[in-house]
N, C-alpha and C positions, 0 to 999 in steps of 0.2 A: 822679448820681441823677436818675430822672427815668421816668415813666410809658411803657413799653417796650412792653407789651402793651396798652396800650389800656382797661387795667378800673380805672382812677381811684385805683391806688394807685401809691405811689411805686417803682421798681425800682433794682436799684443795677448800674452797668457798673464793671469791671474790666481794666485793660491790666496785660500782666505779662510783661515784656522776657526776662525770662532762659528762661519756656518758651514766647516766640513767642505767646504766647494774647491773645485778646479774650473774654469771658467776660460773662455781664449774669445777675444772681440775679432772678428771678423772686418778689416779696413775696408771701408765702402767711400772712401774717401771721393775718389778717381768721380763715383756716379753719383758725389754731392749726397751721401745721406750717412756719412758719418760711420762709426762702428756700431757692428752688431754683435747682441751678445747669445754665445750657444755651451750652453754647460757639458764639459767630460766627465764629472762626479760630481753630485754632491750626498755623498757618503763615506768621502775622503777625510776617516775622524782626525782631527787637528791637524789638517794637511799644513806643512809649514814649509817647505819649496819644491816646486815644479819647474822643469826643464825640457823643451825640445833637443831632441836628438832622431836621425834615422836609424831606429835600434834593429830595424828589419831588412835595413841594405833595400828596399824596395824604393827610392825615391820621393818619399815626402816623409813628413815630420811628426814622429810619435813622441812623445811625451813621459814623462820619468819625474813619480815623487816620492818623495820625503812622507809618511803620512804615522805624524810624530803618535797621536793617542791608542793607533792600532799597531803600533811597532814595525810596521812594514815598510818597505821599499818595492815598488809596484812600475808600470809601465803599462802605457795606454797605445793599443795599436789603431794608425791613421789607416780609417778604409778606403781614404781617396776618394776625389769630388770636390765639387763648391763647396760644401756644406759637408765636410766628412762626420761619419760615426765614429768612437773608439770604442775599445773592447781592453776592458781590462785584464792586466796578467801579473801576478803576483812573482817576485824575484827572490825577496826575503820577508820569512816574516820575526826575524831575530835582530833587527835593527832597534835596540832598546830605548826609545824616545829617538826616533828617528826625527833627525835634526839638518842636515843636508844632503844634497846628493848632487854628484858631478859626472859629466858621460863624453870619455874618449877611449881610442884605440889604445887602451893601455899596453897591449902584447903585440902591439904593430903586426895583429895576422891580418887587417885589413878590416876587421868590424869593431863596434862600438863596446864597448864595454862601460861598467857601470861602478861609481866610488863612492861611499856612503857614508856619512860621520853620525852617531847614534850619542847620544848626551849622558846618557844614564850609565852606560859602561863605557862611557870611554875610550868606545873603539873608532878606526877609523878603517874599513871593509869594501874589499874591490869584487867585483861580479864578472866571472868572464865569459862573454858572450860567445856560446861557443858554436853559434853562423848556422850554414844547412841551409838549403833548398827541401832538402830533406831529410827524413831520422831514420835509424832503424832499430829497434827494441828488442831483445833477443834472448830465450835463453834453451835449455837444453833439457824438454821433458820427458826426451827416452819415451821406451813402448814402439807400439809398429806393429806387424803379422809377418810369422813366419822367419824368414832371412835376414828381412827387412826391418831397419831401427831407425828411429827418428832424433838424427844427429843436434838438428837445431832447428829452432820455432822461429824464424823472424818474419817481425808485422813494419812494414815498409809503410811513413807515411810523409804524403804530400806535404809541406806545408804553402802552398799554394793560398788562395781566395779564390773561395767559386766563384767558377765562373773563367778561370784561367784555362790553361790546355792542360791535359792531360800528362802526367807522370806515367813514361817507359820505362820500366825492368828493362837496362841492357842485359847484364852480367852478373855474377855473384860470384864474389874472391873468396872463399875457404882460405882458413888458417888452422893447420892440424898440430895438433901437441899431446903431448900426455899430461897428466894433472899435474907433473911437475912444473910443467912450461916448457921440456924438452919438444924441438919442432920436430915433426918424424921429415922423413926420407922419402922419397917414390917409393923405394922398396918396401920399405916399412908399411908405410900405406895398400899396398899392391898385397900384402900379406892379410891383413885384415879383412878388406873387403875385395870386392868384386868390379863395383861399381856403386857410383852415387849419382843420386836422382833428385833436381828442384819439382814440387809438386805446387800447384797453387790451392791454399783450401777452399772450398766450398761454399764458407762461413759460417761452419758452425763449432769453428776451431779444434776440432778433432781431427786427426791424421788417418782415412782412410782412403785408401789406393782405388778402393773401387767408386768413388763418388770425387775423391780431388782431384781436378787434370797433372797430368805430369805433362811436365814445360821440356825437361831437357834429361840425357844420359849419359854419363862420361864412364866408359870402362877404363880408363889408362887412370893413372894420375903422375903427371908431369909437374910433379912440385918442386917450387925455387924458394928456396928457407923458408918451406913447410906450407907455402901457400898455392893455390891452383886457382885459375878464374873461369866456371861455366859460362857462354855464352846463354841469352836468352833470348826469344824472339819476339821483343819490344809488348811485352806483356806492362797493360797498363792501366796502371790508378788513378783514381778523378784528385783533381783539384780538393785539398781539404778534407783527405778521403784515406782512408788504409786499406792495404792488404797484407794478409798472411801467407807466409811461405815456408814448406816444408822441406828441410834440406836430408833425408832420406839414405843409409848405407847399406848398401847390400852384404852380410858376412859372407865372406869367405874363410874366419879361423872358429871352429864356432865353438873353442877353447875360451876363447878371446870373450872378457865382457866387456862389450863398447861402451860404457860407462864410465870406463878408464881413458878416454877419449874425449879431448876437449875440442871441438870444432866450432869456429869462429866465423863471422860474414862481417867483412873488413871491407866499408866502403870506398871509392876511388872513382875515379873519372871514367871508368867503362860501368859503375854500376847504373847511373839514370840518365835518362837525356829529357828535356823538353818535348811533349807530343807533337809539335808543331814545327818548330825548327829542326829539330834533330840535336841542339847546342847539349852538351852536358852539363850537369848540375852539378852544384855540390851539397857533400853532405856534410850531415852534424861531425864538427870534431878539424876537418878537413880546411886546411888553411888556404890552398888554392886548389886547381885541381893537377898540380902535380904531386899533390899531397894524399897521402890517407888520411882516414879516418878511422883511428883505433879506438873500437868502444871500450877498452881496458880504460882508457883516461878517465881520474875524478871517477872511477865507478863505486859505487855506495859497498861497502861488504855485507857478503851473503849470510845477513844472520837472520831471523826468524825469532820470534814470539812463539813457543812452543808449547808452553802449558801455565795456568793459571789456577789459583784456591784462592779464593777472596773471603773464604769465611772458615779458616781454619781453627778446631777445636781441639783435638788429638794427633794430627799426622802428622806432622812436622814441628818440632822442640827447634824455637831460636839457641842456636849452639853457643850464643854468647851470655843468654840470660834463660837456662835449661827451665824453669817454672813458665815459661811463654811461651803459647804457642801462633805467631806471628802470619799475617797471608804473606803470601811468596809467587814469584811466577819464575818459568823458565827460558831462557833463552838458547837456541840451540847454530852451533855454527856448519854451515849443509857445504863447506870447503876445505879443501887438506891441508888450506893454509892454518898457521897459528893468527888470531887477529887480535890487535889490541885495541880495545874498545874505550880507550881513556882519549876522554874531553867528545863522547860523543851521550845525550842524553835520553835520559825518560823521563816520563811524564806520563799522569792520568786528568791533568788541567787543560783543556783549551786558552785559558786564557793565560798560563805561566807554563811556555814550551821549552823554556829551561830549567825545569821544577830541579830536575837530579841530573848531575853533569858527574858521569861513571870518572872516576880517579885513574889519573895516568897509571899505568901501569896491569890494569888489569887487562889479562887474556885469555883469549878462549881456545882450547885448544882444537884442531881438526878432526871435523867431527864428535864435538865436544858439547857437552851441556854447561850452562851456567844458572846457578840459581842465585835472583835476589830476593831478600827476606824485606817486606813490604812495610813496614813498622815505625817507619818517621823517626828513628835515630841513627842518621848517619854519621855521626860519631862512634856509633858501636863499631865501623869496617865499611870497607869500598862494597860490599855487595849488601849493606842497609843503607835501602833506598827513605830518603826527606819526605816519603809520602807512605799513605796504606791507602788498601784497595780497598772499595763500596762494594759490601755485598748485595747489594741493592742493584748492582749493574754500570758499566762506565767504559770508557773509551780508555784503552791505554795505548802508548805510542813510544817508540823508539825514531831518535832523530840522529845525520848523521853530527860528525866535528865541522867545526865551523869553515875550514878549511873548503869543503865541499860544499859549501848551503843549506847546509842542515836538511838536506832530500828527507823524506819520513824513508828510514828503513825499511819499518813494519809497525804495522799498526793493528788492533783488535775492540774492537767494541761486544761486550757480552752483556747477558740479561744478568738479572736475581740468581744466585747462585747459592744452592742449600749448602750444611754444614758441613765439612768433610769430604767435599766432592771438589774435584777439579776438573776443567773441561782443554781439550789439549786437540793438537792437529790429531787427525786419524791416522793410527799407524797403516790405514788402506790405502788412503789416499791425503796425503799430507796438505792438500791443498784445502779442504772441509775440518770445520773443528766439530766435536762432538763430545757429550761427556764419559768422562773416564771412570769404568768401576773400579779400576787400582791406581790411585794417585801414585806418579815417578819420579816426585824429583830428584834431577840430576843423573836421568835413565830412560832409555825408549819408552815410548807411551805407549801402554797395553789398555787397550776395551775389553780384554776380559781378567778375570783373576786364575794365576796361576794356581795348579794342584800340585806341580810335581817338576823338577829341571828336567829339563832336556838339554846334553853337551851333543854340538853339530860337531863332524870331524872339519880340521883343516885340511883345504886340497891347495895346493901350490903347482902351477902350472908355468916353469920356468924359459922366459924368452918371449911369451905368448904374445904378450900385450906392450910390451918395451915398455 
């Protein structure tokens, strides 16, 4: 029970397992005609408890279930009105016979959070709502013309209801480090480039100077434990709306490959404001706004689905059982960290997304390939995976540890796949898969076949890049 519309009388919610429904009666009491009744789901398989909560800090009452047959934990956002709509949004879908769910400030940063009891394992799973007015997505795809390199990609987004005011770009905080983590210096900075430039794109997510406006320039850099904040001028996104932003370095060491170079957009109370009032937002991560926002928190690791054979006949001998020749795919780690990939899963099943739960212990090293051998005896070793792949074509997925929500890592859906062939990101362009005439596992992936080595000399440029 509890006030669903907004108009200070009590309304009553409804979960009802055997026809899937979520249902909330409407008290019409006051004008003599009793409740009414208006359904939030009925595809809610074996929904078994529903709970009002403001899961969106927005002032009325969204709704949080249990939805025991589809394993998931879900939340219905209130659009506000007499008679509001919901929109459903999925929270977990590893809740195993999802059996209750409970919703409070668990980490007292001032929003709701979500607690889960799931029947089949056993568990008992808190969800932490990690707030925003707004998010920012970001990562670092290098390239550029000329001097010019493209430090970082961020897509800035509303979350707003059309119809709202408009989201300002005040500011954008830089966070500069080397891939160690170490924070550079002004100096340090000052040696590298020249100058850095926020560019807004165009839309059609590529970084060119002569079609994307550039917003703002800063020749100095006055960094205070490695971070600097461009001003910007109130550059703005619609309600429910994204934009991209190029954050742009000019070399100055051109010894120097900025790719050794990690630069961050750390949101804070100068990055957005309200189009209307001028009040500042906050973003994802960001507990108040005398808080940041570090998108390091709960971030998924950087690993990648790299190469796949799903109908292996000769290239690859299972090392455990040399007469077999097993499918395999590869996993490749694209950070200089070591990362340990134990109690995080794979899967080629939609309907069992915890098919293979990878064994404590295993790591991948920086920069490192990993191969699993696909073969349904995970008892042979932690890298034989409880399933094999359809050469017929399928969907496979890497999930995170439970820890994080299980975010999908990475995922790959491929066709029919002939004998001996593997299809793998393109060593051109890593982001397109294509297939491979020299299968590599546990090796960069080549589109063509080699004739002959080639040894590159090493060059060592000492100091260059700190």
């Amino acid at each position: 029970a509890d006030d669903i519309d907004g108009d200070n009388d009590i309304d009553l919610l409804l979960s009802s397992e055997l026809d899937n429904t979520i249902a909330w009666f409407a008290n019409r009491l006051r004008a003599g005609r009793g409740f009414e009744r208006f359904v939030v789901s009925n595809t809610a398989a074996g929904v078994h408890a529903a709970i009002t909560a403001d899961m969106d800090g927005d002032g009325d009452k969204d709704i949080v279930g249990a939805i025991e047959y589809a394993d998931k934990i879900v939340w219905y956002e209130n659009g506000g009105g007499f008679t509001p709509t919901f929109t459903e949004h999925l929270i977990s879908p590893f809740a195993d016979v999802a059996h209750g769910v409970f919703a409070a400030d668990l980490d007292t940063d001032g929003d709701i959070d979500v607690l889960s009891a799931s029947r089949a394992d056993g568990k008992v799973a808190w969800y932490e709502n990690r707030g925003g007015q707004f998010g920012i997505a970001q990562s670092q795809p290098g390239g550029g013309s000329g001097n010019s390199r493209v430090l970082n990609a961020a897509v800035l987004s509303s979350r707003g209801r059309s119809g709202d005011p408009d989201l300002w770009l005040r500011g954008i905080t830089l966070r500069f480090e080397t891939r160690l983590g170490q924070r550079l210096s002004a100096g340090q900075a000052s040696d590298l480039f020249s100058a850095v430039s926020i560019y807004r794109d165009n839309g059609d997510g590529q970084f060119n100077p002569a079609v994307d406006a550039r917003l703002v320039t800063q020749t100095s850099f006055p960094l205070n434990n490695g971070e600097m904040t461009l001003d910007v001028p109130n550059a703005p996104t619609a309600a429910a709306a994204a934009t991209r932003y190029f954050v742009v370095g000019e070399r100055r060491n051109q010894l120097c490959n900025p790719d050794s170079i990690r630069v961050t957009v750390i949101s804070n109370n100068r990055t957005a404001a309200d189009g209307v009032s001028g009040v500042p937002l906050l973003g994802e991560y960001m507990r108040n706004l005398s808080d940041s926002g570090d998108p390091t928190q709960g971030r998924k690791p950087p690993i990648v689905i790299n190469e796949i054979m799903a109908d292996n006949l000769t290239t690859l001998v299972d090392p455990q059982e040399p007469q077999e020749y097993p499918d395999w795919f590869e996993l490749y780690n694209t950070s200089e960290f070591f990362i340990d990939l134990g109690g995080t899963y794979l899967t080629d099943d939609a309907a069992n997304l915890r098919q293979y739960r990878i064994p404590d212990g295993v790591v991948i090293a920086p920069f490192g390939y990993l191969v699993f051998i696909a073969d349904g005896e995970p008892e042979q070793g932690p890298l034989h995976t409880s399933f094999s792949l359809s050469k017929d074509g399928e969907t496979l997925v890497l999930y995170d540890v439970d820890a994080r929500g299980n975010q999908v890592i990475d995922q790959i859906s491929f066709e029919s796949m002939a004998p001996d062939v593997s299809i793998g990101r393109s060593p051109v362009n890593s982001s397109q898969w294509t297939g491979l005439d020299a299968p590599t596992p546990g090796r960069y992936n080549q589109d063509i076949v080699a004739s002959d080595f080639v040894y590159l000399p090493s060059i060592t440029t000492p100091n260059a890049c700190y």
